[in-house]
C-alpha positions as CSV (number, residue, x, y, z in Angstrom):
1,X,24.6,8.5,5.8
2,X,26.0,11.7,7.1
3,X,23.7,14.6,8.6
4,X,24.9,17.9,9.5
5,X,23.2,19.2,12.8
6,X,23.2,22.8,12.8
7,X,22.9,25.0,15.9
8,X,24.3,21.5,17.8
9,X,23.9,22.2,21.5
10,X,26.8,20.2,24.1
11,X,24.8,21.1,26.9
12,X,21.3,19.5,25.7
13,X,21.0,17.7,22.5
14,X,24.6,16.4,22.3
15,X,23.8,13.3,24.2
16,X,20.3,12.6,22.3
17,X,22.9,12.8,19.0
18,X,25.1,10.6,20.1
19,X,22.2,8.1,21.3
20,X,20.9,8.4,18.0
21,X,23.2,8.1,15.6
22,X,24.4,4.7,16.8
23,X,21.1,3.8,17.0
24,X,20.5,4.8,13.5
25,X,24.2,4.2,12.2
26,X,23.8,7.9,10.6
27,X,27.2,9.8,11.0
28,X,26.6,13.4,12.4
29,X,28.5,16.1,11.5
30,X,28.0,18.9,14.6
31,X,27.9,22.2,13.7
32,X,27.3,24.9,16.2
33,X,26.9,28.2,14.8
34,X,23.7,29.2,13.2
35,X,22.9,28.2,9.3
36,X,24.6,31.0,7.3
37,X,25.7,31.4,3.3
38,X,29.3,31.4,4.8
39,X,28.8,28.2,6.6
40,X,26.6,26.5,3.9
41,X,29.5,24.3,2.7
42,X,29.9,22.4,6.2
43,X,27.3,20.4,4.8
44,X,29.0,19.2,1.9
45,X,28.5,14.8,1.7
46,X,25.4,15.2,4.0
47,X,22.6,14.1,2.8
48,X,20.5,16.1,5.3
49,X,20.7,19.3,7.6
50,X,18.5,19.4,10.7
51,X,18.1,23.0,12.0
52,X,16.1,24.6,14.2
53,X,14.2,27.7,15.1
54,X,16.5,30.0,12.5
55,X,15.8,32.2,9.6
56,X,16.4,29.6,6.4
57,X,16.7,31.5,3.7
58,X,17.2,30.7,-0.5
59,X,20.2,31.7,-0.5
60,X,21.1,29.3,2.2
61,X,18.9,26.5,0.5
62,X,20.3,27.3,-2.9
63,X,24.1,26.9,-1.2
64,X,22.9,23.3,0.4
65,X,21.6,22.6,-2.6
66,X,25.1,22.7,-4.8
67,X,26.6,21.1,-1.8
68,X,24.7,17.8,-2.3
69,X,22.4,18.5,0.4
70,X,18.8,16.6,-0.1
71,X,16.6,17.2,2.6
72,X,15.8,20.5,5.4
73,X,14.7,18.7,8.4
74,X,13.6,21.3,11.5
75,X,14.0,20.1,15.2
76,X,10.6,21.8,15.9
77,X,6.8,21.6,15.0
78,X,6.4,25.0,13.4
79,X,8.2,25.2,10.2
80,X,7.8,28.7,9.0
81,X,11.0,29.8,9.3
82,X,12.0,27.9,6.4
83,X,11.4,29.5,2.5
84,X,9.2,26.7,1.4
85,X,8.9,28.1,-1.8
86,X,12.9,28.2,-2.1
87,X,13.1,24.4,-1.0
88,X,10.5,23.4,-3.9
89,X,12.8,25.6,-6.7
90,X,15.7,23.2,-5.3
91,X,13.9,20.0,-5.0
92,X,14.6,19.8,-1.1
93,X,12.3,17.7,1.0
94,X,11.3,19.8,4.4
95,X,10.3,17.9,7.8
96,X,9.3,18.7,10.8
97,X,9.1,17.1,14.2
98,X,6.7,16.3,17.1
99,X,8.0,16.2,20.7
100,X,6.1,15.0,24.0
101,X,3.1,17.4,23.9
102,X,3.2,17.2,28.1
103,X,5.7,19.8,27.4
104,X,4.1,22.6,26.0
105,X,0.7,21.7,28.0
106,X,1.9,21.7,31.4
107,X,4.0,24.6,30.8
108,X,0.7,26.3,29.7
109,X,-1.4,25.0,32.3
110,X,1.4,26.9,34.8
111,X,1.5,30.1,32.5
112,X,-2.6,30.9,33.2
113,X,-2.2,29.7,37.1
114,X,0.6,32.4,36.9
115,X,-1.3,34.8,35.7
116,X,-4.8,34.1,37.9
117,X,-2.5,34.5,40.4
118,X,-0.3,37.9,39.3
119,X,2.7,36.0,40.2
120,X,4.8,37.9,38.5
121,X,3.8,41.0,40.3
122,X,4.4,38.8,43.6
123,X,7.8,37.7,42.6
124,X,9.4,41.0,41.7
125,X,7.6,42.5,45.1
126,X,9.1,39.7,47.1
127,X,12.4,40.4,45.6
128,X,12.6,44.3,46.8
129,X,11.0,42.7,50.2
130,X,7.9,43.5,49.4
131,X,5.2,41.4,51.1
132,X,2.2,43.5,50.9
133,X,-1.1,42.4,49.8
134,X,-2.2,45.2,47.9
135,X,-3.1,44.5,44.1
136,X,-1.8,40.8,44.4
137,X,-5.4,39.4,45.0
138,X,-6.0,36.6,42.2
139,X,-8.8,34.5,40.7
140,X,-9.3,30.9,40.9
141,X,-9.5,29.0,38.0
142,X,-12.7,26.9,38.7
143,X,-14.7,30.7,38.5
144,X,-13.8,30.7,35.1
145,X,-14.2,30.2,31.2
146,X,-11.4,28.7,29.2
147,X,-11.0,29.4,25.6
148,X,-8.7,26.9,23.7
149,X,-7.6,28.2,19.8
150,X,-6.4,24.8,18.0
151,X,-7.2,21.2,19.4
152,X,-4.1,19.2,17.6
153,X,-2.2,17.3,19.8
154,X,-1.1,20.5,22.4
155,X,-4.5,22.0,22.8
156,X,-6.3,18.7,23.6
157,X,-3.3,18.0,26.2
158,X,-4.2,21.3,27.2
159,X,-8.0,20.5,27.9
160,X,-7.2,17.3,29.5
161,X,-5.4,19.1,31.7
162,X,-7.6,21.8,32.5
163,X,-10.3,19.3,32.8
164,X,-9.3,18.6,36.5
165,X,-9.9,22.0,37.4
166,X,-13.4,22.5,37.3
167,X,-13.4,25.2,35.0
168,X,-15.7,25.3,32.1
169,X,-14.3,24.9,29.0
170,X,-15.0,25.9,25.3
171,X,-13.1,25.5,22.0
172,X,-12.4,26.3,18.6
173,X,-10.8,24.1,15.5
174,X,-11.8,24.0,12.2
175,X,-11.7,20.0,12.7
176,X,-13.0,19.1,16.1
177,X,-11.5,16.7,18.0
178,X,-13.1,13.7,19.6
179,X,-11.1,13.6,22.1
180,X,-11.2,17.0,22.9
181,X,-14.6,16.9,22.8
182,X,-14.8,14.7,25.9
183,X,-13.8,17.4,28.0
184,X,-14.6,20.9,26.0
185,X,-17.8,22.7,24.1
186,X,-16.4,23.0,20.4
187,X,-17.9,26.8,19.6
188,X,-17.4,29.2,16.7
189,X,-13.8,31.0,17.0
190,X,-16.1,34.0,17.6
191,X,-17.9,32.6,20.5
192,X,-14.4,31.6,22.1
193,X,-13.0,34.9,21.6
194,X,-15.8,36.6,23.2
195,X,-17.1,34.6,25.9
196,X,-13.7,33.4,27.6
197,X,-12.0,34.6,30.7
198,X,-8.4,33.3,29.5
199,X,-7.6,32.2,26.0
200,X,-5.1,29.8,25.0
201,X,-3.9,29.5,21.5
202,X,-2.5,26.3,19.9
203,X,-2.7,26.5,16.1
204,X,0.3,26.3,13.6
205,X,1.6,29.8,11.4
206,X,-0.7,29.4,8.9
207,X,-2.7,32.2,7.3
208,X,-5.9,31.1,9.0
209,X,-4.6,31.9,12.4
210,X,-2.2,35.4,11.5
211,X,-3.3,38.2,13.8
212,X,-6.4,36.2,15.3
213,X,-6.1,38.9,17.9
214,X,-6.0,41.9,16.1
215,X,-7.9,45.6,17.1
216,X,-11.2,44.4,15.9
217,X,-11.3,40.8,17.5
218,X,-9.7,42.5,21.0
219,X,-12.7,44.3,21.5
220,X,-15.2,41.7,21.2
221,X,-13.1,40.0,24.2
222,X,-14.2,40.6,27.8
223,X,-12.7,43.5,30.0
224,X,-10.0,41.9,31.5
225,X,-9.0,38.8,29.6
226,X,-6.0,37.3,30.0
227,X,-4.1,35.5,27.0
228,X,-2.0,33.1,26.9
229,X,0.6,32.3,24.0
230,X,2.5,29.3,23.7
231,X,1.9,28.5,19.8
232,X,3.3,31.1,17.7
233,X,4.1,35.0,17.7
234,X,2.0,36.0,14.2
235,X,-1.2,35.1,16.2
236,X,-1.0,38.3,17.9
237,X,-0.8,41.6,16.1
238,X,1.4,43.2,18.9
239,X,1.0,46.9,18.1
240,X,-3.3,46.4,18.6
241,X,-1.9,44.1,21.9
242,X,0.0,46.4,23.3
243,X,-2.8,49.3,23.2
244,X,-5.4,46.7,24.6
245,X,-2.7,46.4,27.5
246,X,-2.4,50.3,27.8
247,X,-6.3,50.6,28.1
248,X,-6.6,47.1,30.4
249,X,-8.7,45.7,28.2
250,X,-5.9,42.9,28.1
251,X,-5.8,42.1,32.0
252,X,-2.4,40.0,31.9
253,X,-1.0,38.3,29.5
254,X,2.1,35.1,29.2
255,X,3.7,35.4,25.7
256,X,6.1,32.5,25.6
257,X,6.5,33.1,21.6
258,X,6.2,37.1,20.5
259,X,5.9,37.9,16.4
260,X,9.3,38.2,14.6
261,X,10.9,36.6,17.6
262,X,13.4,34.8,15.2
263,X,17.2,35.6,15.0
264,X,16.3,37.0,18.9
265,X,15.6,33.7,21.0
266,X,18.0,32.1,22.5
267,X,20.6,34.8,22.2
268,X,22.4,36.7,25.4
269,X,21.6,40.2,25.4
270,X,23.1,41.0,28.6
271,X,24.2,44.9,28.7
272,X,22.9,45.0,25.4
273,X,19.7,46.8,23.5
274,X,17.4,44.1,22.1
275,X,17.0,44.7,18.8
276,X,12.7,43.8,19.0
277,X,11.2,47.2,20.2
278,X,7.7,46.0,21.3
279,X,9.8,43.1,23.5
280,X,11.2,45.7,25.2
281,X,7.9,47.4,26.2
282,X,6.0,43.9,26.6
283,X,8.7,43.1,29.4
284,X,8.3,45.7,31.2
285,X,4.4,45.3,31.8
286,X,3.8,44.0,35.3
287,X,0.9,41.7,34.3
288,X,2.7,40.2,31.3
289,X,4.9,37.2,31.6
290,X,7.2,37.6,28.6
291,X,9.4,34.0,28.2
292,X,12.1,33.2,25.7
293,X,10.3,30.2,23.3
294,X,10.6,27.8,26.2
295,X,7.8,26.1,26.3
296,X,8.8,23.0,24.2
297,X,12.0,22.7,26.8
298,X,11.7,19.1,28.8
299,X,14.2,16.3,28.4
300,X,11.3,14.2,26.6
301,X,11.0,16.8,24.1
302,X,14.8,17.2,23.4
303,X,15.0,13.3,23.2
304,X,11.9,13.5,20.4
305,X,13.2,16.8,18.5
306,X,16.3,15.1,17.8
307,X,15.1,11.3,17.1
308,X,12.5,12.3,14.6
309,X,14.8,14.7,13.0
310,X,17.1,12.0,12.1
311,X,14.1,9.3,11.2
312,X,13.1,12.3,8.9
313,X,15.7,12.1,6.9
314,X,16.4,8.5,6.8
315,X,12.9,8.0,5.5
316,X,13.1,11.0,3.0
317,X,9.2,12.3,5.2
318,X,8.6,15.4,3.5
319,X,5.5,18.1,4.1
320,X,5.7,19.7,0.6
């Protein structure tokens, strides 16, 4: 079986491919630029694509789908950058992955430590020499409430995790988690929103969880919360986020994903005007760690992303 790997990385995946495909005695067929129309035929005799966090559109579908193409396999957990509907009309099966959920839940853990502890105010200080104590004084974690938004796999890591703190912690899923439970009080989403010092999300792009923080829900949340994002940019309805920030309603803030980030991460833009608007004022916030969709990024993950992508395919797994 031949598979075309688009957006193939040499620095990172390219080992994990080669690993794999012997292992699975699938030929790969590496293809580094991002899916297009133009480059739709590089995929012709592969039974499956695997992709990853890139705009896949019908028109690209429709071009895979003359080319013989069977099945859209995504190297990530969110899979809303791909046209479902498109993918039906064609009679594509669509996968996604899981990776190591250590990952994303230690890399959260660090991101509301950070912000307890202004750290990116410290760091830029230190840089201009600046060693001053003035306005770096932070909170400790074990003072505080915990608000966890989706208990899957990543938000329960998450509360295992914050369990060794100290801190209380309360939760919201429409499906509670046993495990989860162990460790967190399961609460009404309104409850979470209103009664938590930090919140973490961790739900999937689904309609449910579009714009959870919006204007109305931002000021039900206390003065001074800090929100932490490592799920997916369409939770947060950036224009209302962004006035809550202005006002300091919003007391800090780590966005690791930001809404209609795609096309934008993991580009260069060195010397060059980033075409997102609100990125370019969220950046520039002192208390708001803005990060480029890395949470995912370990050598575990990688390994995962790229195994299951292929074991996808070879088992014809589909979500729709």
């Amino acid at each position: 079986m031949k598979i075309a790997a688009y957006n193939y990385r040499e620095f990172d995946e390219a080992i994990y491919f080669n690993k794999f495909s012997k292992q699975y005695n699938v030929e790969i067929v590496p293809i580094r630029a991002n899916p297009t129309v133009e480059n739709a035929d590089l995929a012709k005799g592969c039974e499956g694509v695997t992709v990853i966090t890139q705009p896949i559109t019908r028109d690209i579908i429709s071009k895979w789908a003359e080319v013989g193409v069977k099945h859209i396999s995504t190297r990530t957990i969110g899979y809303d950058h791909i046209d479902l509907e498109a993918a039906k009309e064609f009679g594509m099966a669509v996968s996604n992955v899981t990776y190591s959920t250590g990952s994303v839940a230690d890399y959260t853990v660090m991101l509301i430590l950070m912000c307890l502890r202004r750290m990116k105010s410290i760091i830029k200080r230190a840089e201009g020499m600046d060693y001053g104590l003035p306005g770096n004084i932070g909170r400790e974690i074990k003072d505080l409430t915990i608000g966890v938004v989706g208990t899957g796999k990543i938000g329960t890591h998450v509360i295992k995790n914050l369990s060794g703190f100290g801190c209380k912690i309360i939760a919201y899923d429409p499906y509670e988690n046993p495990e989860a439970s162990k460790y967190a009080e399961y609460v009404s989403l309104e409850k979470v929103l209103s009664q938590a010092d930090v919140l973490t999300f961790h739900t999937p792009a689904v309609p449910s969880s579009f714009h959870i923080v919006n204007e109305d829900s931002i000021k039900t949340m206390k003065d001074g919360v800090v929100i932490v994002n490592t799920a997916r940019g369409s939770i947060i309805d950036t224009p209302a986020f962004i006035s809550a920030l202005d006002s300091g309603k919003i007391g800090g803030a780590a966005l690791d994903v930001v809404e209609n980030e795609l096309g934008i991460f993991y580009g260069d833009y060195k010397y060059q005007v980033v075409p997102h608007h609100e990125m370019s004022i969220l950046k520039d916030y002192p208390n708001v760690l803005m990060l480029p969709h890395m949470a995912f990024y370990t050598e575990n993950a990688i390994s995962d992303m790229v195994e299951h992508s292929i074991c996808h395919i070879l088992e014809g797994k589909s979500i729709i």
